[in-house]
Phi, psi and omega in degrees: 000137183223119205272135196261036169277196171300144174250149139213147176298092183234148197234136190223137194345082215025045147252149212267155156191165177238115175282111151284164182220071138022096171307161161309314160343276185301259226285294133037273173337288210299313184313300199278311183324310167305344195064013187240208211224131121351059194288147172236144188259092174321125173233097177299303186278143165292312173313335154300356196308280206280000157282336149329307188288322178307334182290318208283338196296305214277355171245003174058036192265153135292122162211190191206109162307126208228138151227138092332150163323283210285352173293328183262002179239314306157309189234225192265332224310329198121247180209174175299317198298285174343274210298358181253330166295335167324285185311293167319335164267355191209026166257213198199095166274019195264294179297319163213185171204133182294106230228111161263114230248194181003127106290143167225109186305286156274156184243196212269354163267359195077043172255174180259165169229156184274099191281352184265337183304313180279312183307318182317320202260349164288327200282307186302334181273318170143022170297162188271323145214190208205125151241126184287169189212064181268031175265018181243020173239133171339142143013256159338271193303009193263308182312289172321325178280318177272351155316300199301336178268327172318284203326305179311317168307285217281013166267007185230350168093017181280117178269154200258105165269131190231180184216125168235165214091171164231132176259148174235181228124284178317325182292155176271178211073169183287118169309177156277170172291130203308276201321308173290348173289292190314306178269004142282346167076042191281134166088345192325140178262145154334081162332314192289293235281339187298327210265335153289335166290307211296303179320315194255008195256324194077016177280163172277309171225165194232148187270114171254159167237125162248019206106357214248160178224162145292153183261176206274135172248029118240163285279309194307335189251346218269005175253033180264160197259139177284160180303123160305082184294178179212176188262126151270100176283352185274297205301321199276328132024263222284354174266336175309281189329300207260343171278275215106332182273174174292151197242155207239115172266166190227163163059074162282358200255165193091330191278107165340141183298294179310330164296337194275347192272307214286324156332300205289317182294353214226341158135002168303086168299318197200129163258136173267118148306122174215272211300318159328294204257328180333289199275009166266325194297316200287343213290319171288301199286012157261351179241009186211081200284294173351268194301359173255310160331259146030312196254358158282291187299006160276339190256051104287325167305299183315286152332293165332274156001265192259336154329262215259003176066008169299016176275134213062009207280351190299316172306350196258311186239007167220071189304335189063055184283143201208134181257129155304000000 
């Protein structure tokens, strides 16, 4: 396969050849073409970074270093800068890309946010790709907010991931009980309302709510063990049918393995991480920083590994394919 991203020239005795270096966009594709899958890994702490990438180098995984808003208002995370500098320093690109996860037009206090001002400002720096977050908005305005960041993004060749639905989690209070959100479909995304999101928006891949919940960020909740979720495979069906894009589940940690394989098999391109290497870290990190490194890249293994069975998957989708 030979992929039309960015390039460089590199020469082994004396023959010329070009490594392409495969956009998000293109690699994404390559994932749902593939039947596999993308993890992407939150890093509230900065120190978490680089045990992350090291799991992904030593399982031969494709993943994607993740930040949120709320990692940088809410946890440690820095800033967008902190974190891209970060990145620059510990990543493998062979292995990962830098991913801005949650934007929030309102956030999870019910606040406004300025989202375009932060996409602007990841795009201009070099993230690889960016996601609005308009779900806590009517329809129309959902459409609209993210249309206005696909422009801004994709004039920088930047892929744009959006959410339509509610993964709920995030809000302060108590959920209601996971069976009932599950068998009421409370918050669930539409299919028909997907296939008019994808259509007027232009995004590249879409966050769907299937069953999957966030785990809780605040202060009081946030080491509590998450609800064991499960997948509605006829809704993500029936939303795979009317988009066509690759589809993004959130709040991965908690879901049963056979719901997270069958999800993967079913058009789930890239899962999200958080709560998993998050609550190993925090259990540790004031009084054993070392060993909270140390216990992200084992619950990063562990995902990887046994969880989503993703060891070698870098071969399916970012091969480092070379042209004569």
């Amino acid at each position: 396969m030979i992929f039309v991203g960015q390039s460089d020239i590199i020469s082994n005795a004396g023959a010329t050849m070009t490594l392409y270096a495969p956009t998000m966009k293109e690699l994404m594709l390559c994932a749902t073409h593939a039947h596999t899958a993308i993890p992407g890994f939150n890093i509230p702490y900065l120190p978490m970074m680089e045990p992350v990438v090291q799991a992904l180098r030593d399982t031969r995984c494709f993943g994607l270093i993740m930040v949120a808003r709320l990692e940088w208002v809410k946890f440690a995370a820095g800033s967008l800068r902190t974190i891209y500098d970060a990145y620059q320093q510990a990543k493998d690109e062979q292995y990962t890309r830098l991913h801005l996860d949650h934007v929030p037009v309102i956030d999870e206090d019910q606040l406004a946010v300025e989202y375009d001002k932060i996409i602007l400002e990841a795009v201009e720096m070099g993230y690889d790709s960016v996601m609005i977050d308009a779900s806590r908005l009517p329809l129309r305005e959902n459409i609209a907010a993210t249309r206005h960041v696909v422009k801004i993004a994709h004039a920088a060749n930047v892929a744009v991931e959006a959410e339509l639905g509610a993964v709920l989690g995030h809000e302060s209070g108590p959920l209601p009980p996971y069976e009932v959100l599950f068998e009421t479909g409370k918050g669930f995304t539409d299919s028909e309302e997907a296939e008019i999101f994808v259509r007027e928006t232009g995004v590249d891949w879409l966050s769907v709510a299937v069953g999957s919940v966030h785990g809780a960020i605040s202060a009081s909740a946030r080491r509590a063990k998450k609800v064991e979720a499960r997948i509605s495979i006829d809704r993500l069906d029936a939303i795979r049918r009317k988009t066509g894009v690759p589809l993004v589940l959130h709040g991965g940690t908690g879901i049963r393995k056979e719901c997270l394989l069958d999800a993967i098999r079913h058009g789930i391109a890239k899962i999200n991480i958080a709560t998993a290497i998050r609550q190993p870290y925090e259990a540790m990190m004031e009084e054993a920083p070392k060993e909270a490194e140390a216990a992200v890249y084992h619950a990063t293994r562990t995902i990887i590994e046994d969880e989503l069975e993703l060891t070698n998957s870098v071969d399916l989708i970012n091969p480092g394919t070379v042209q004569d």
